[in-house]
C-alpha angles and dihedrals in degrees: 000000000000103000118027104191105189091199087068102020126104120248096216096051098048127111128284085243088049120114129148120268111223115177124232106260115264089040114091094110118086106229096051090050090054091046098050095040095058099049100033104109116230123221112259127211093157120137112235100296114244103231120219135179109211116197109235097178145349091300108013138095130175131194130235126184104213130198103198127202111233106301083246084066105025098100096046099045127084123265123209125204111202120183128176139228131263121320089004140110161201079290103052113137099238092042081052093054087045103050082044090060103035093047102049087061105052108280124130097227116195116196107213123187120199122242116304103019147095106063110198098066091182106018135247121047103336099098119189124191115241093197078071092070114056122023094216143080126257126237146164105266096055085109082145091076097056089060087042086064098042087047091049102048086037087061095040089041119031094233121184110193121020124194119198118206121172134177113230112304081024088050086054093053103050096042091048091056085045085056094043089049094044086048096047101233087136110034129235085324091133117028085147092075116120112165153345142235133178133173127211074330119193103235092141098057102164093054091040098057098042092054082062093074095059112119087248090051094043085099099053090046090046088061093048094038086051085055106033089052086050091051088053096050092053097052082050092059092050092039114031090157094056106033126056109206089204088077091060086066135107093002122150109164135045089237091066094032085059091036097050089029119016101032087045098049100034105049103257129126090230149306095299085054090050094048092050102042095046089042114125088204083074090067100016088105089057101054095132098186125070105280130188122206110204101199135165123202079222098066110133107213109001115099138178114210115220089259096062092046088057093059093043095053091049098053111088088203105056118071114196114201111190118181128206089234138022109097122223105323101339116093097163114175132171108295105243096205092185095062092039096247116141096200096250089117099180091057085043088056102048100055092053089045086062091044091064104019105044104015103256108182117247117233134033127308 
């Protein structure tokens, strides 16, 4: 099964995770979707997060905030890897409610955040600054870090099965390093995957990235372009010698941020050789796990080229659920108290996804 349509489909033949995604009332339209579902808080039960920074590469570290099972399980249960998408964190609102759910039913969950960001490394009031521990910039094809982290807690930690979920430029990420280990390009560095998740995720970058700068996207890009230029000034600041603030000028747009900035730091001809390069829809037709797509049709700015389509829709191992509603990231639907379901259906979905897919186990810790 590549593509599970629930306006055609069966009932009686859909998957165990399946249910029906019903948006709130009020939210049928894709921007306020996206809108709510980025600022509405999620309920938290988590224990303190044990913070951890992970080398990635020579001169590079990354922190992960981990919620780890009882040292006697920790090996046998399921962990989980969640990354989120651009500009976000370990605290973003959606990875919060994730780790919530994954972790009150067995999983490990471990929180990454990709280079450059999480800020509060140990809580509270002692603030350290990311941008410190890695010179470069981040992007969306570093799916080598991702397998840098699960390498690093596997070996701490003896663990036996590992899931990999990501939101958008996270989804990108973690279904870009499933297409490079079903293809072989590196090798058997990862046997303990089990499965994949990715909402909204961004596997046509180059599409994607070019619908932000629609009239009706201007305000979603302004808020990435505000961050990301920040970011660079920062890493000015820290690197003078390696970073020239007069290319951070006169930009309007992410493509020409990632074709003056990104393309030009991180080796890569331009921004069309970057999109393309760090593009999951290159190695989206080798996933070789069982791998789940969350999508809306209202998405604003996230788009799938025919092509990719295509791949998805070949590959027995990858389902693609698109709803009708839900926005980029958001999904909310009505909380349903007496099955214990907080109406945030993606995240809903995800954890009984893992429960079938990947052998989560059912119950708290």
């Amino acid at each position: 099964m590549s593509v599970f349509d629930p306006k055609t489909a069966d009932p009686k033949t859909a998957p165990a995770w399946y249910r029906e995604f019903v948006p709130r009332r009020g939210l049928s339209n894709g921007h306020l979707h996206t809108i709510a579902g980025n600022f509405l808080p999620r309920g938290n039960q988590l224990p303190l997060a044990e913070p951890c920074l992970v080398p990635v590469d020579e001169e590079s570290s990354v922190l992960c905030h981990c919620y780890w099972q009882p040292q006697t399980v920790r090996g046998v249960r399921l962990t989980v890897i969640l990354l989120h998408g651009l500009e976000g964190s370990s605290r973003s609102q959606y990875v919060i409610g994730n780790a919530n759910k994954l972790w009150l039913n067995g999983a490990n969950v471990i929180c990454m955040n990709m280079r450059n960001c999480g800020g509060d490394v140990f809580g509270g009031d002692d603030y350290v600054d990311m941008e410190l521990y890695t010179p470069t910039l981040y992007h969306s094809g570093m799916s080598g870090d991702v397998l840098a982290v699960a390498q690093h807690f596997i070996l701490r930690h003896g663990l036996q099965s590992i899931a990999l979920a990501g939101y958008s430029m996270g989804g990108n990420m973690v279904l870009k390093l499933a297409g490079e280990l079903g293809a072989g390009m590196l090798g058997d560095a990862l046997p303990q995957l089990r499965a994949v998740v990715g909402v909204s995720p961004l596997v046509d970058i180059a599409e994607s990235s070019d619908s932000l700068h629609e009239p009706q996207n201007r305000f979603y890009e302004w808020r990435f372009m505000r961050g990301l230029l920040k970011r660079y000034r920062r890493k000015v600041e820290l690197y003078p010698h390696r970073y020239d603030i007069e290319r951070a000028k006169k930009l309007h747009s992410v493509r020409e941020f990632d074709d003056r900035i990104t393309a030009f730091y991180e080796g890569f001809a331009s921004a069309d050789d970057y999109y393309y390069r760090a593009a999951a829809a290159r190695v989206i037709d080798t996933v070789a796990v069982p791998t789940l797509l969350l999508h809306s049709t209202d998405d604003p700015f996230i788009r799938y080229t025919a092509k990719t389509r295509a791949a998805i829709e070949a590959n027995k191992n990858i389902t693609l659920l698109e709803t009708e509603h839900g926005g980029h990231c958001a999904f909310l639907s009505p909380p349903q108290p007496e099955e214990d379901d907080d109406g945030y259906w993606a995240e809903m979905t995800m954890l009984r996804y893992f429960q079938s897919a990947a052998g989560l186990h059912s119950g708290v810790n």
